[in-house]
C-alpha positions in Angstrom: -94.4 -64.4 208.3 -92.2 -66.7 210.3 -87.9 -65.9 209.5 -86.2 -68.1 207.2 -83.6 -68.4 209.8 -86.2 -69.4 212.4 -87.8 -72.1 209.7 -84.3 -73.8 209.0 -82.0 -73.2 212.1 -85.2 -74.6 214.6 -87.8 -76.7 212.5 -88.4 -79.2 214.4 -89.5 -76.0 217.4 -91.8 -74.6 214.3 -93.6 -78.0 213.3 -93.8 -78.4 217.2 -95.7 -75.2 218.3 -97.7 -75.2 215.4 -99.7 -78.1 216.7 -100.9 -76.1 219.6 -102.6 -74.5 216.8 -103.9 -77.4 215.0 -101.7 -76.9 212.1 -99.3 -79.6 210.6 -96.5 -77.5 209.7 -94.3 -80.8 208.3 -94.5 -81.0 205.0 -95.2 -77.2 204.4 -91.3 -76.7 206.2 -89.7 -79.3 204.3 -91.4 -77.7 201.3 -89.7 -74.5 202.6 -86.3 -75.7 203.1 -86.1 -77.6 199.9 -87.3 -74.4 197.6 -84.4 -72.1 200.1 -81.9 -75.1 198.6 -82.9 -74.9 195.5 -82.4 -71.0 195.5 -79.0 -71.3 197.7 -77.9 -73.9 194.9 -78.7 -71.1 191.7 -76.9 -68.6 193.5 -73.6 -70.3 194.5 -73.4 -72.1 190.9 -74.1 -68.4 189.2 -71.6 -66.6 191.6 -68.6 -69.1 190.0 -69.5 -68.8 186.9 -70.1 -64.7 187.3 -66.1 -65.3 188.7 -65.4 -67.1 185.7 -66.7 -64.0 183.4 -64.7 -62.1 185.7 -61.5 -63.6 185.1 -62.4 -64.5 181.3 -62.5 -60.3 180.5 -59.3 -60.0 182.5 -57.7 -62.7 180.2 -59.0 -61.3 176.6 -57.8 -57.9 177.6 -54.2 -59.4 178.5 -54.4 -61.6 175.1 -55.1 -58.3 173.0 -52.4 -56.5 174.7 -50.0 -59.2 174.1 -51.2 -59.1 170.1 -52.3 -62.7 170.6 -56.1 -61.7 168.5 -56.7 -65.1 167.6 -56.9 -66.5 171.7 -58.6 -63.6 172.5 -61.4 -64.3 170.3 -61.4 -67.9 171.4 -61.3 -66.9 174.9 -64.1 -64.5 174.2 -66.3 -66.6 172.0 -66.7 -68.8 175.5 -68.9 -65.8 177.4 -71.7 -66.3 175.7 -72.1 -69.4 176.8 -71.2 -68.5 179.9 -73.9 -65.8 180.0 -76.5 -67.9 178.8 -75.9 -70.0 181.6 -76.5 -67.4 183.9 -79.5 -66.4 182.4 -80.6 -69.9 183.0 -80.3 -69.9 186.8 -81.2 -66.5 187.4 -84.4 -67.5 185.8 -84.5 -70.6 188.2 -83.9 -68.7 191.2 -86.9 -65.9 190.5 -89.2 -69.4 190.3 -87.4 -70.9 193.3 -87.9 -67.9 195.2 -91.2 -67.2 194.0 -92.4 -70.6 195.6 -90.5 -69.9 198.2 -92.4 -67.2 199.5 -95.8 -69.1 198.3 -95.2 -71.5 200.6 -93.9 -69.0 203.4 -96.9 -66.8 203.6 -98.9 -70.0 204.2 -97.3 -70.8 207.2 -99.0 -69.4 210.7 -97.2 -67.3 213.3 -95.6 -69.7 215.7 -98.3 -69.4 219.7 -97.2 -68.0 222.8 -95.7 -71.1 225.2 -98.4 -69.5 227.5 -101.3 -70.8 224.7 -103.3 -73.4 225.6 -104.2 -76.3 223.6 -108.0 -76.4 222.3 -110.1 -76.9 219.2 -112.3 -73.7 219.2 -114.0 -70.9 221.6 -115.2 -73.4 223.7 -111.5 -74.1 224.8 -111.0 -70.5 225.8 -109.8 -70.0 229.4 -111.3 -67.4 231.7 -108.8 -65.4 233.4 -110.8 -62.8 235.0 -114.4 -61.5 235.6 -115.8 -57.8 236.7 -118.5 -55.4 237.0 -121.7 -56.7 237.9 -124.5 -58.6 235.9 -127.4 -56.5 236.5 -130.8 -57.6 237.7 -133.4 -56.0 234.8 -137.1 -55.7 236.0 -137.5 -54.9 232.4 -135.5 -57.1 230.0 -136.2 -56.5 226.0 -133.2 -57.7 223.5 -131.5 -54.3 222.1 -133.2 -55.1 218.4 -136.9 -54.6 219.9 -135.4 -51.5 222.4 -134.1 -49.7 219.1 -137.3 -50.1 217.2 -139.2 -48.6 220.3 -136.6 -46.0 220.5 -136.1 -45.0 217.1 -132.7 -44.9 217.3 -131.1 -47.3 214.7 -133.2 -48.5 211.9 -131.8 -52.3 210.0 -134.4 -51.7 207.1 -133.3 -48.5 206.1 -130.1 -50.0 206.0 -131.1 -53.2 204.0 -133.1 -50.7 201.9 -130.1 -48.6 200.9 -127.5 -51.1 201.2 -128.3 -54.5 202.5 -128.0 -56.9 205.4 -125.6 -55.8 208.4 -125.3 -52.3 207.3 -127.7 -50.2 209.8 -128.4 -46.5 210.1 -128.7 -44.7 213.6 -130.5 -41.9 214.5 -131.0 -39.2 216.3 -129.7 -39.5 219.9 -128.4 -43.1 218.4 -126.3 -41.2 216.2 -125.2 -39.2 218.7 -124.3 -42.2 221.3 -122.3 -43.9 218.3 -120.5 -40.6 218.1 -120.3 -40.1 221.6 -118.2 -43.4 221.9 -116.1 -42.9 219.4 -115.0 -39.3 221.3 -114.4 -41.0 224.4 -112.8 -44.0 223.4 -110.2 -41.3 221.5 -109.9 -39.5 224.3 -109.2 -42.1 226.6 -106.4 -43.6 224.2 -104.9 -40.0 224.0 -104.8 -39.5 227.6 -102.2 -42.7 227.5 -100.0 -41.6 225.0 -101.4 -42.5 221.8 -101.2 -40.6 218.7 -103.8 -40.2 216.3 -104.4 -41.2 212.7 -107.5 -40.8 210.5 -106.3 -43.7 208.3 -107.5 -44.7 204.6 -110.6 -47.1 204.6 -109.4 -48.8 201.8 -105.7 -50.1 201.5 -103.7 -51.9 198.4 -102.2 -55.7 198.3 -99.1 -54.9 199.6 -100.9 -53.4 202.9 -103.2 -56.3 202.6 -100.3 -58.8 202.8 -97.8 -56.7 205.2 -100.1 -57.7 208.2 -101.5 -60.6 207.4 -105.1 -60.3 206.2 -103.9 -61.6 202.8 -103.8 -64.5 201.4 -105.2 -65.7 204.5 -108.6 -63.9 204.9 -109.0 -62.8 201.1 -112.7 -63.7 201.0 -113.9 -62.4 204.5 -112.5 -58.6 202.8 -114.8 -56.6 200.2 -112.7 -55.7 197.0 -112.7 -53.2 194.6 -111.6 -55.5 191.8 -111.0 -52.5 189.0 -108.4 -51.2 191.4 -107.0 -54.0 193.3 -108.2 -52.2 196.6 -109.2 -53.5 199.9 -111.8 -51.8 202.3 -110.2 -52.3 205.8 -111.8 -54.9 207.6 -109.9 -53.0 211.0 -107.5 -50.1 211.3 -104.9 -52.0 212.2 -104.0 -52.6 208.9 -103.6 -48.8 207.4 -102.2 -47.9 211.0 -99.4 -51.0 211.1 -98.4 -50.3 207.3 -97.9 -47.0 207.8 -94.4 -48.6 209.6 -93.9 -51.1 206.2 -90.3 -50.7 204.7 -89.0 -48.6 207.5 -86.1 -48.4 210.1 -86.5 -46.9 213.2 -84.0 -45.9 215.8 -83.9 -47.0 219.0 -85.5 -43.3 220.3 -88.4 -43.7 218.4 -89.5 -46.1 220.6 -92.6 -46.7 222.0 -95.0 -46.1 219.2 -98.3 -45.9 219.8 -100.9 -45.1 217.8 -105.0 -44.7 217.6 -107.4 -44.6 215.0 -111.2 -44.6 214.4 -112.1 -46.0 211.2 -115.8 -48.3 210.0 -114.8 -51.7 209.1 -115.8 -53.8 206.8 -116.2 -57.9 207.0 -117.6 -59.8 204.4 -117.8 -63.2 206.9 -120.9 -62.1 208.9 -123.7 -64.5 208.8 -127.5 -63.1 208.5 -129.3 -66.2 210.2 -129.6 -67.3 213.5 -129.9 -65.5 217.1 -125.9 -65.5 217.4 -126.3 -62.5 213.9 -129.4 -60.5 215.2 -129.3 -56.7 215.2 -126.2 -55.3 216.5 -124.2 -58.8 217.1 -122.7 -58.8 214.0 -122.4 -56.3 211.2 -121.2 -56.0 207.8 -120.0 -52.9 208.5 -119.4 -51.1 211.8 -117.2 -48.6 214.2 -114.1 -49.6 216.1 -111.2 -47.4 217.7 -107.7 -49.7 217.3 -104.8 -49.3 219.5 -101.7 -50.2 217.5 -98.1 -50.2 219.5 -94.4 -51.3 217.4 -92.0 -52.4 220.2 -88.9 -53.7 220.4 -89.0 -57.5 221.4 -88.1 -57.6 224.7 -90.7 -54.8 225.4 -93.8 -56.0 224.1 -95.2 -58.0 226.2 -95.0 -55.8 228.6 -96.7 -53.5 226.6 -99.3 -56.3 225.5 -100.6 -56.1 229.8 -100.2 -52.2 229.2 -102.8 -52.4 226.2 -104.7 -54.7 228.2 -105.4 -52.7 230.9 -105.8 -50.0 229.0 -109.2 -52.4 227.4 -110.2 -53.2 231.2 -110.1 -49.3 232.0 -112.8 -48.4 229.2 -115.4 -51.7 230.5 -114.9 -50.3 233.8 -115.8 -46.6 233.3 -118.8 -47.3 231.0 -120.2 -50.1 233.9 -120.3 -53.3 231.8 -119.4 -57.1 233.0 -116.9 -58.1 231.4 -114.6 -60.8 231.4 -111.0 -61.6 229.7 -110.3 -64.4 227.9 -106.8 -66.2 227.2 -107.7 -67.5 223.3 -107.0 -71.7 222.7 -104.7 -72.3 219.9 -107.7 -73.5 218.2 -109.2 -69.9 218.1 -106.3 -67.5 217.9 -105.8 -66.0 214.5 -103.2 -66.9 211.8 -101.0 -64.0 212.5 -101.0 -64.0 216.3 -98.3 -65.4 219.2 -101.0 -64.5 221.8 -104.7 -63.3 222.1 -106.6 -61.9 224.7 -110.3 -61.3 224.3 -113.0 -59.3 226.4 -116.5 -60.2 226.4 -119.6 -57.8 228.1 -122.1 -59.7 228.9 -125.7 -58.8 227.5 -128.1 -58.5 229.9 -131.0 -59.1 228.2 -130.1 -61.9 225.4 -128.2 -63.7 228.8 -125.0 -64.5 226.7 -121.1 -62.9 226.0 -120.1 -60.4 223.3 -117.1 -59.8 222.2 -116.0 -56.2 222.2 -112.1 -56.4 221.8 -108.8 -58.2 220.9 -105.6 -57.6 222.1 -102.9 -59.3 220.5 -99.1 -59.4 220.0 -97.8 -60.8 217.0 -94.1 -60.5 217.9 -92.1 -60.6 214.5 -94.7 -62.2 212.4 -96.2 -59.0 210.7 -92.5 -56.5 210.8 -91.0 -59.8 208.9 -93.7 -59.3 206.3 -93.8 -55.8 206.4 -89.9 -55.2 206.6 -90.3 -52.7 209.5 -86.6 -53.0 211.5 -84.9 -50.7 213.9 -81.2 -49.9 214.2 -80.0 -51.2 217.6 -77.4 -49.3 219.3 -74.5 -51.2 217.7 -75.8 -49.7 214.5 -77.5 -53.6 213.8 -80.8 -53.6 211.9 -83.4 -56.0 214.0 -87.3 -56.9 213.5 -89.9 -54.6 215.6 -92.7 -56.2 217.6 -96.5 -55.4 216.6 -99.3 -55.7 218.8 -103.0 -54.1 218.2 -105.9 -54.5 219.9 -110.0 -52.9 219.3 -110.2 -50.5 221.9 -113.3 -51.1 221.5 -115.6 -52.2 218.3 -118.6 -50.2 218.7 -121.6 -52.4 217.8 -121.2 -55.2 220.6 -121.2 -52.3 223.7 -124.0 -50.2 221.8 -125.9 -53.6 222.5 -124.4 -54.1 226.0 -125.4 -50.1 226.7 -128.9 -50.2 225.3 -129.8 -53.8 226.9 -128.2 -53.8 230.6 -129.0 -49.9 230.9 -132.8 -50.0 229.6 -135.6 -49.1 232.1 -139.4 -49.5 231.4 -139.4 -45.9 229.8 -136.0 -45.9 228.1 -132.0 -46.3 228.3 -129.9 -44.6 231.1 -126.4 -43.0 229.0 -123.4 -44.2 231.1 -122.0 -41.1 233.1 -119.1 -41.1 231.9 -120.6 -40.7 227.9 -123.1 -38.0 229.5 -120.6 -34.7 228.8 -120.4 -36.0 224.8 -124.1 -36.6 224.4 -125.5 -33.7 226.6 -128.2 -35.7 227.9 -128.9 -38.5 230.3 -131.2 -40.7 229.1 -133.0 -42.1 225.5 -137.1 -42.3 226.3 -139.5 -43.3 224.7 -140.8 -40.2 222.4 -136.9 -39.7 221.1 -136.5 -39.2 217.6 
């Protein structure tokens, strides 16, 4: 969430950015500010009276001493109201503060000066294209190729599960899997450490970067234990930093994990859904850094490049997209997006976003670092999918097919041990 300090020293700069989102911040600040008065107000009145106590205990014990019982008593007798009115206020600070944070955890992270204005995708801005589309003599959508191929079945899926859950096969098993390896490996190779996180995570976690309240209903729950299955890794991997100070030497951290995800928002009609273009469930290696501020956005370009290395090696277009305030998400300052493009359904997927969410999340989750003057200060966070799985096994399966089959990327060739998916695979 956004500081309190931010919120009341700069309102105006809050209310102001927020539009770039197309979110009118006004009344939900002045809600803010008023609830932070109302607490300041409990707490100075109860510090006086807490003085008064104070200095009330130091009197009675004088008044004994000096054999004056009958004062005492008097003196005494005037605590209890004393501490009743304490009670009183401490109760209306909890509710103060209580509301308080309601209303703070409804307010979005403030955009990047570098976001641009927009309602939606279509107001997304293209900052750079590569690879090459390629020219198909044979040109089948990957949900006909698969059936041909036998290498990921939707009915088994929807037979044992439901919609959006698919099961792969044999040497489509074994691309999945092959992937996953080198998308690992490529993230170790530039310094990141890995984590085999949880796939389901508590409230707190839930909260601490941002998926709740705000995306509550797009997350499957297990009700009976208040658990959430992880919609990305970037929420087990982030968390595992919640409630933490670092030192200064800890820095960077960067981590990797493979986890499936789970999103309860994906449609099941329309050409936009079909086979692989959106899943209930699915694969994704996350890149997760903690910074200090004035690193990260370096480190966001770093992360970024790091994206634009894995589209080069396997041989997709692709192209990178700087996100409109209209479509960046509720807990990020800046968004980049890389889309492959599809040979054979002729339209953009999107395989990865990298995002920096400066202080947002670390406020929520409490993860500081002690500065050199022995100062505690928020971390950065930044994440990004590097890469969801479904999206490129579409991309692979489509702008790789050939009249008998799909060509496996070279670079995937020493974790599946074969160069090619025909026709009689199984």
């Amino acid at each position: 969430m956004l500081t309190l300090k931010l919120i009341r020293d700069d309102k105006d700069f809050v209310i102001n950015r927020l539009k770039i989102k197309n979110f009118d911040a006004t009344e939900l600040v002045e809600k803010i500010i008023a609830c932070d008065d109302r607490r300041k107000e409990c707490q100075f009145t109860k510090d006086n009276i807490l003085k008064e106590l104070n200095n009330i205990a130091k009197q009675v014990g004088q008044l004994f001493a000096q054999g004056k019982k009958d004062e005492a008593e008097q003196a005494k007798s005037k605590t209890a109201e004393l501490k009743e009115q304490v009670r009183e206020l401490e109760a209306k600070q909890a509710e103060a503060e209580k509301e308080l944070n309601g209303y703070m955890l409804l307010l979005p992270n403030t955009p990047h000066e570098s976001v641009p204005c927009g309602k939606g995708e279509d107001d997304n801005v293209v900052e750079k294209m590569g690879g090459t589309i390629p020219e198909l003599k044979f040109k089948k959508p990957h949900w006909e190729i698969i059936k041909d191929l036998n290498i990921i079945n939707f009915d088994l899926g929807t037979k044992i599960t439901g919609a959006g859950f698919p099961v792969y096969l044999g040497k489509g098993a074994k691309l999945q899997r092959a992937l996953i390896t080198f998308f690992l490996d490529e993230a170790e190779k530039a310094g990141y450490a890995e984590v085999l996180p949880p796939l389901m995570v508590n409230e707190d976690s839930g909260y601490g970067t941002g998926q709740l309240p705000d995306k509550e209903g797009q997350m499957y729950h297990a009700t009976m234990d208040n658990y959430y299955l992880i919609p990305t890794a970037e929420v087990p991997v982030t968390n595992l930093y919640r409630d933490v100070i670092l030192n200064e030497k800890d820095f960077p951290i960067k981590n990797v994990a493979y986890s499936a995800c789970f999103r309860r928002e994906a449609g099941s009609w329309g050409a936009n859904v079909r086979g692989l273009n959106r899943l209930h469930e699915f694969d994704k290696v996350e890149i997760v850094q903690i910074r200090k501020p004035e690193d990260s956005y370096q480190a966001l370009e770093e992360m970024k490049a790091h994206v634009e290395g894995l589209l080069i090696k396997l041989g997709l277009p692709y192209r990178v997209l700087r996100l409109c305030g209209g479509d960046i998400s509720f807990t990020s300052s800046l968004t980049f997006d890389f889309e492959v493009f599809s040979a054979a359904q002729e339209k953009w997927l999107e395989v990865s976003s990298v995002s920096n969410f400066e202080d947002f999340q670390a406020n929520r989750l409490k993860l500081r670092y002690r500065t050199a003057d022995k100062k505690t200060q928020l971390c950065h966070t930044l994440n990004g999918s590097a890469l969801a799985l479904p999206r490129i096994m579409a991309a692979i399966i489509e702008n790789y097919q050939t009249e008998d089959g799909i060509i496996v990327p070279e670079v995937l060739r020493k974790y599946t041990g074969f160069d090619k998916i025909d026709i009689t695979t199984m």
